[in-house]
C-alpha positions, 0 to 999 in steps of 0.5 A, spaced: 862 686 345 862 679 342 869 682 336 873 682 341 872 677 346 875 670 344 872 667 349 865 669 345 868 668 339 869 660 340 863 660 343 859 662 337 864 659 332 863 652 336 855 652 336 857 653 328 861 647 328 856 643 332 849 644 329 853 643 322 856 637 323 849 635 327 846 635 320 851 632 316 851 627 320 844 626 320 843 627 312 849 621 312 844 616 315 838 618 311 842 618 305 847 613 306 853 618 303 857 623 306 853 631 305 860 634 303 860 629 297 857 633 292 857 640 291 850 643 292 851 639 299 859 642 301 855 648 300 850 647 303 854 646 309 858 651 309 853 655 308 849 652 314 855 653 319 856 661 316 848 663 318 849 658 326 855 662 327 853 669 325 846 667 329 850 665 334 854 670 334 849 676 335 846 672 340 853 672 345 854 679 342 848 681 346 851 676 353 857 679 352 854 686 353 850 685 358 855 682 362 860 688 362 854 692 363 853 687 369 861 688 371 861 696 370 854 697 374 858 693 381 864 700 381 860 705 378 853 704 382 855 700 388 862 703 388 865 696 389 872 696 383 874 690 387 869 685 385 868 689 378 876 687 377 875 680 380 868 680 376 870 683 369 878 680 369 877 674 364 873 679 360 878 684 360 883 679 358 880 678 351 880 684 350 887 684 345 890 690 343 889 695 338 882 696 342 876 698 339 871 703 340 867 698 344 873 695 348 877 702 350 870 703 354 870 697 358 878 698 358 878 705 361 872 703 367 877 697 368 883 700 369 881 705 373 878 700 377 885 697 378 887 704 380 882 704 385 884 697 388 892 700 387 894 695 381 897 701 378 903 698 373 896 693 370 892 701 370 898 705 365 899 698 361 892 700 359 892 707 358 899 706 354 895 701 350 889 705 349 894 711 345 897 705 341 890 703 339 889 711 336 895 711 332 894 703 330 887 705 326 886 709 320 878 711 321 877 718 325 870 717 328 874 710 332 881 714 334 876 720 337 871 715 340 878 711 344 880 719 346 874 720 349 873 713 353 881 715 354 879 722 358 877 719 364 882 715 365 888 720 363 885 725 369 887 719 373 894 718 371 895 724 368 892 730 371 888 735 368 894 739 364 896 733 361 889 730 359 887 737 356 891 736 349 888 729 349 881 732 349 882 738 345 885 733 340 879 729 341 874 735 340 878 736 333 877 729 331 870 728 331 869 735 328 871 732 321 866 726 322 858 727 322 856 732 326 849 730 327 851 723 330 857 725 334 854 732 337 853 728 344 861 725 344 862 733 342 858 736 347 862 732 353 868 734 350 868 740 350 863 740 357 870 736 359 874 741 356 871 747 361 872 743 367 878 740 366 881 748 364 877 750 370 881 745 375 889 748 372 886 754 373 883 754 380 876 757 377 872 755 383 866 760 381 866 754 375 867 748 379 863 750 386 857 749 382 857 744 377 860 740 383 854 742 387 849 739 381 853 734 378 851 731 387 844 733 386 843 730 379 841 722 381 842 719 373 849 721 374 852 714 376 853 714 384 862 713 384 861 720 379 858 724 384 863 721 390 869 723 386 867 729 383 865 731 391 872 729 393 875 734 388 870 739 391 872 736 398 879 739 396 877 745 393 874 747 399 881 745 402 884 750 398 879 755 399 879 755 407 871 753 407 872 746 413 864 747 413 863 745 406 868 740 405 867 737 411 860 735 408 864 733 402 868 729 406 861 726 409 858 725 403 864 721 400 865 717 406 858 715 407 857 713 399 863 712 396 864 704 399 870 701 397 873 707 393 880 708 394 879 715 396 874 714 401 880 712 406 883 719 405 876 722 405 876 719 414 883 720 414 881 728 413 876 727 417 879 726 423 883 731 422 878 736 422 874 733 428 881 733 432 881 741 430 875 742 433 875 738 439 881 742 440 878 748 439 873 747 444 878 746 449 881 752 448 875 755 449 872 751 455 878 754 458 
């Protein structure tokens, strides 16, 4: 992630800086004249300060990642977006526009972590940056992969019948890049296709099953299932089964930490307990 955070950059380029003027210095000592002098010895220096920093380089690469890794493991496992906003904000901010493939990823966690948190203006900002960085590149492979970290975001800000466009140009995107490495992006699309046209359609004979085994599949990150038990909590809504949503509504509540929706998810509840409190005196009578 190191090519485009600044903060890493500077890093890398100053250990480059150092290391370089260190040897230049202790070469003036045993010398007694100045390694830029000569020729071979600018070269020499130059090439020193290139290979420090490209080494430098890979090294904050890899911090950079496992930072990021570390930020989006707080909202995706502990369901925690305020301590991934608070956690990853000076990352993000080194994030400049036109964003790459990599950066858009980390991106579309923190602007939907921002979502969670209710900083909505910062979250469509990012979503807006992000359909800037497909039309500012040329590469085909990069503006599909941006589209894919987009999706999830778009469902968020958009809804299901605006994100649809969105990943069938996505789909069409990758189709023209090398199959064989790009299938797995592929297979999510399409998969999100089916989803998100089951979603505006109201297809509950799709939906009820791959909410019920995207729960039950622990490699699926925790906030992913919590959410999509919401989105099952409200179809059962619509489809009148209190029963199945209420156990939804609990699953959401008991795992889903600081998310926004686990507010709603109480609210909701004490709806259906009220219901049911009231029923019983009825019936009691």
């Amino acid at each position: 992630m190191f090519q485009f955070n600044r903060k890493y950059m500077f890093m890398a380029t100053g250990a480059g800086l150092v290391v370089t003027a260190v040897v230049q210095t202790i070469y003036s000592m045993i010398t007694h004249q100045a390694m830029s002098a000569t020729l071979p010895g600018l070269v020499l220096s130059l090439g020193l300060f290139v290979v420090v920093t490209a080494f430098a380089a890979v090294h904050f690469s890899k911090r950079a990642t496992e930072d990021a890794d570390a930020f989006i493991s707080l909202y995706d496992d502990l369901c925690d977006p305020q301590s991934f906003v608070d956690q990853g904000k000076l990352l993000a901010s080194g994030m400049t526009v036109p964003y790459t493939a990599s950066s858009s990823w980390f991106m579309s966690y923190y602007a939907q972590a921002l979502l969670d948190v209710g900083v909505t203006q910062n979250a469509r900002e990012i979503e807006r940056a992000m359909y800037d960085s497909i039309a500012e590149t040329s590469k085909t492979e990069e503006q599909a992969q941006i589209i894919t970290n987009l999706v999830p975001l778009s469902l968020k800000v958009l809804g299901p019948e605006e994100t649809l466009p969105i990943i069938e140009t996505g789909i069409d995107l990758l189709k023209q890049g090398p199959q064989l490495k790009l299938a797995p992006v592929i297979a999510y699309l399409e998969n999100q296709r089916i989803i998100v046209d089951a979603r505006i359609f109201g297809k509950a004979d799709k939906l009820l099953p791959f909410y019920a085994s995207v729960r039950a599949d622990s490699s699926v990150p925790l906030r992913v299932r919590v959410e999509h038990t919401w989105d099952e909590a409200r179809l059962h809504y619509q489809l009148g089964n209190v029963p199945a949503e209420k156990e939804c509504l609990e699953y959401v509540t008991r795992f889903g930490n600081r998310l926004a929706l686990v507010k709603a998810a109480r609210e909701r509840l004490a709806v259906i307990h009220s219901s049911s409190e009231a029923v019983s005196a009825q019936e009691s009578v």
